[in-house]
C-alpha positions, 0 to 999 in steps of 0.5 A, spaced: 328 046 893 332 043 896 335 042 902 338 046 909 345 045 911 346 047 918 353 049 915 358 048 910 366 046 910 370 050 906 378 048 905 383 054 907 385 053 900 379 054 897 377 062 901 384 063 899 384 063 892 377 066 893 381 072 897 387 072 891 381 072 885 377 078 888 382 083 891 378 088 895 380 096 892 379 103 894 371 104 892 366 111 893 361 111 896 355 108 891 348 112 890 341 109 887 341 109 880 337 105 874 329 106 874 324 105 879 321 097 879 313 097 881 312 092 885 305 092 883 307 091 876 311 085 880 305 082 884 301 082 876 305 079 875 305 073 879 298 073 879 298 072 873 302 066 873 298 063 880 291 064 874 294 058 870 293 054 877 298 050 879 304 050 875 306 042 876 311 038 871 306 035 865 300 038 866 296 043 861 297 049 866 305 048 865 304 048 859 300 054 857 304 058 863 310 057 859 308 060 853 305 066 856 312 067 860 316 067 853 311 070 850 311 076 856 318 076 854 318 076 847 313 082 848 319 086 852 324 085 847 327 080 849 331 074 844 327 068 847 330 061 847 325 055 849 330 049 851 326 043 851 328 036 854 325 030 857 328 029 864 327 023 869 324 025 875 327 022 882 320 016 881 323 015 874 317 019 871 319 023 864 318 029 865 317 034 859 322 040 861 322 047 857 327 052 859 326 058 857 332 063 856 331 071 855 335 075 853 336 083 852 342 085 847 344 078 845 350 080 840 353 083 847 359 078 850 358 082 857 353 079 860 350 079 867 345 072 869 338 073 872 335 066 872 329 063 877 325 057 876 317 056 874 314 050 876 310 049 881 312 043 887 306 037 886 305 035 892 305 039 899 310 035 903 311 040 908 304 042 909 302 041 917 295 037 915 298 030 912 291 030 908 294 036 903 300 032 903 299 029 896 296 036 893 299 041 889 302 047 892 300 054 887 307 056 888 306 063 888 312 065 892 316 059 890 316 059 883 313 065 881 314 070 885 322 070 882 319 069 874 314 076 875 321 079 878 324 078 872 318 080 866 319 086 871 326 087 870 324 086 862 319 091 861 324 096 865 330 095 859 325 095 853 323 101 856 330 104 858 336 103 853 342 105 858 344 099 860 350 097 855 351 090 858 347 084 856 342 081 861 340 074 860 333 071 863 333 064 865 327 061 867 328 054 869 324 048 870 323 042 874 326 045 879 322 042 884 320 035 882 325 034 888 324 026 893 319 029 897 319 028 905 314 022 905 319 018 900 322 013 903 328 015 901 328 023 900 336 023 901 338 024 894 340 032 892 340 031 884 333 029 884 332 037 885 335 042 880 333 038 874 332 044 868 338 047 871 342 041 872 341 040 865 342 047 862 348 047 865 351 041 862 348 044 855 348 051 855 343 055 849 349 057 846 355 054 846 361 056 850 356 060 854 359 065 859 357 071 864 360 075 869 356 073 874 348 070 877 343 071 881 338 065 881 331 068 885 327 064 889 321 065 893 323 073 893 315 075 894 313 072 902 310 076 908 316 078 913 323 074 908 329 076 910 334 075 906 340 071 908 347 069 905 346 063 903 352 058 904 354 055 897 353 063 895 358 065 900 363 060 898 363 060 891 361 067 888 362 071 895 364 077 890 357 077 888 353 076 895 357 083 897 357 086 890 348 085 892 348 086 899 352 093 899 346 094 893 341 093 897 344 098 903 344 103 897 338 103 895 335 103 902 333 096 904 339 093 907 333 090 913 332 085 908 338 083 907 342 083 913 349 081 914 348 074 917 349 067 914 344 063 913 344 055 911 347 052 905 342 051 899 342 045 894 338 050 889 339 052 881 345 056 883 349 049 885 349 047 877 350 054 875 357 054 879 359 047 879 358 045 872 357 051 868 363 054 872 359 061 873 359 064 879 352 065 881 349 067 888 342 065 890 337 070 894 333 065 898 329 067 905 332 064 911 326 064 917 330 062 923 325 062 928 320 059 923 318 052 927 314 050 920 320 051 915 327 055 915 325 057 908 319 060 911 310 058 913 308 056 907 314 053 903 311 047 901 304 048 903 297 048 901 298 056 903 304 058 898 299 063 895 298 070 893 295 072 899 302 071 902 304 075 897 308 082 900 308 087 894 314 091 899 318 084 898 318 084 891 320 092 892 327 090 896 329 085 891 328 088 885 330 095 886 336 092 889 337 088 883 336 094 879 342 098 882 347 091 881 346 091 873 346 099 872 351 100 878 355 094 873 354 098 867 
């Protein structure tokens, strides 16, 4: 991911029929509901995935990893779907793409999106020693951390049959193939996102449709705070309250204050602009972070499981409990 906008313009035109599409109606007042989501079972989770070692597109670690991940979703009960594509890469590499797509209740038209990406950055390119530069990042945080939230949502519905909605998982890759920063030229938005951009074009079924998404990025670190993301705001401002007013309900409103933040070139921007959904990202915004905005370890050597916060993973994933059993 991606890159950090200082602000983003949006027409007068645009906020008002953003205003006319979501009209604001008289609501009670919201209580915690759905079941408790284990932050330890979360941080197993993203263990396991780091045990593949490094995530990176066409290696043997990418490989087996997303086996196991559609096989940990296939466990849960989960129709599983792998799309497979070969993607160029902004070096003109072939990348040997999967998707994968799990869905709970798949004969169910109403459908809630929950999607991550699950590759791994191949090269440190924000690291501050320029001798990791060109090393693989272990991407538990950035990457991982939003799959184990997700197999932990799946394991919660198998276990709970309340939900009347159905929940689509979607797993997307080469997301972080991206210019990177020591490229001559790494001014190029579309080198990031590619699995997404993709499923966004060709949807795994055809007409494919959701109330709204949330994308999860790096939803694990040490001391996030989740802003709202710019690109959220404007396309799927609905979503980013409808999850904010979330988080307050079930007590975590610390980690998801009421300010905005950058605007995010991420999977989210396909999912809006092409496959028309209206979808929101949970990301980070470190703003007093001189290393990154996105935090210390985005895209470092250190982006592993020991700045991994079991409490961090806790907020989101409640959060994203009370928003789909608070939709049902």
């Amino acid at each position: 991911m991606k890159k950090i906008f200082a602000s983003l313009i949006i027409t007068t035109s645009l906020i008002l029929q953003a205003a006319c599409g979501h009209k604001q109606t008289a609501t009670t007042e919201s209580v915690p509901v759905g079941p408790d989501f284990s932050a330890d079972s979360a941080f197993a989770f993203c263990q396991l995935q780091c045990d593949f070692g490094p995530r990176t597109m066409n290696s043997e670690a990418h490989d087996l990893c997303g086996q196991w991940i559609a096989e940990r979703f296939s466990q849960y009960g989960m129709e599983v779907t792998e799309q497979k594509a070969d993607l160029t890469g902004y070096d003109g590499t072939t990348l040997k793409s999967t998707n994968i797509i799990a869905s709970h209740r798949p004969e169910l038209a109403d459908r809630i999106l929950l999607c991550a990406h699950w590759d791994s950055r191949p090269w440190a390119d924000n690291d501050p020693d320029e001798a990791n530069w060109h090393k693989p990042v272990m991407a538990a945080n950035d990457g991982a951390s939003g799959v184990a939230v997700m197999l932990e949502i799946a394991r919660l519905l198998q276990q709970n049959d309340s939900l009347k909605i159905g929940v689509d998982f979607i797993c997307f890759d080469a997301e972080d193939w991206g210019t990177p920063q020591w490229s001559e030229d790494n001014s190029d938005s579309d080198t990031w996102a590619l699995g997404a951009q993709y499923w966004a074009a060709h949807p795994h079924r055809t007409g494919y449709k959701a109330r709204f998404g949330i994308l999860l990025d790096m939803v694990g670190g040490e001391g996030a705070r989740f802003y709202r993301e710019q690109y959220s705001t404007h396309f799927a401002s609905h979503v980013v309250n409808l999850v904010w007013k979330a988080a307050e309900t079930v007590g975590y409103s610390s980690y998801f204050p009421m300010k905005d933040g950058g605007a995010i070139t991420d999977d989210h921007v396909p999912v809006n602009r092409l496959a028309g959904i209206p979808c929101i990202d949970i990301v980070p915004y470190y703003p007093d972070c001189e290393a990154s905005s996105f935090g210390p370890t985005w895209h470092t050597v250190n982006d592993n499981m020991q700045h991994i916060d079991r409490n961090t993973l806790k907020a989101v994933g409640q959060t994203l409990v009370q928003v789909l059993f608070e939709s049902n």
